[in-house]
C-alpha angles and dihedrals in degrees: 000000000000121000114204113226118206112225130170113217135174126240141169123265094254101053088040077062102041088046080054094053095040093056089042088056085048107039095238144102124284084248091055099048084054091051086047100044083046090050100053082050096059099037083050091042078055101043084057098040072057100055104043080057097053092045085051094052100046081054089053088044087049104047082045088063096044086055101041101039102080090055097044079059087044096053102031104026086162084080100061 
C-alpha cells in the first residue's frame, strides 16, 4: 500500500508554471501533476533500464549460439 508523504520544495517560477499548466491539462493539483510527471520518469527510466537488459542478453544468447553451434553439428550432423 502507498503511503503519500507530504513534503515542501522549492522551483523555479517557471517550473511552478509549467506544474500549473500541466494540472490544469490534466484536471489535477499541481501536486498531482508533479506525482504524475514523476511517475512517467521513473516508469521511462524503467522501460530503458529494460531494454538495455533485454539487448545484453540477446548479445549472451548470441555468443551462447556461436559457441555452442559447431558442436550441436558435431554431435547431430543430421540437423545441418
Amino acid at each position: 500500500m502507498s503511503e503519500i508523504v507530504k513534503v515542501t520544495i522549492s522551483l523555479h517560477r517557471n517550473l511552478i508554471s509549467l506544474a500549473d499548466m500541466l494540472a490544469r491539462e490534466r484536471n489535477t493539483s499541481r501536486s498531482g501533476a508533479i506525482a504524475i510527471v514523476l511517475q512517467e520518469l521513473a516508469e521511462e527510466r524503467e522501460r530503458l533500464a529494460m531494454i538495455e537488459g533485454y539487448k545484453a542478453m540477446a548479445e549472451q544468447h548470441r555468443e551462447f549460439a556461436a559457441m555452442t553451434l559447431p558442436l550441436a553439428n558435431e554431435v547431430l550432423p543430421e540437423w545441418k
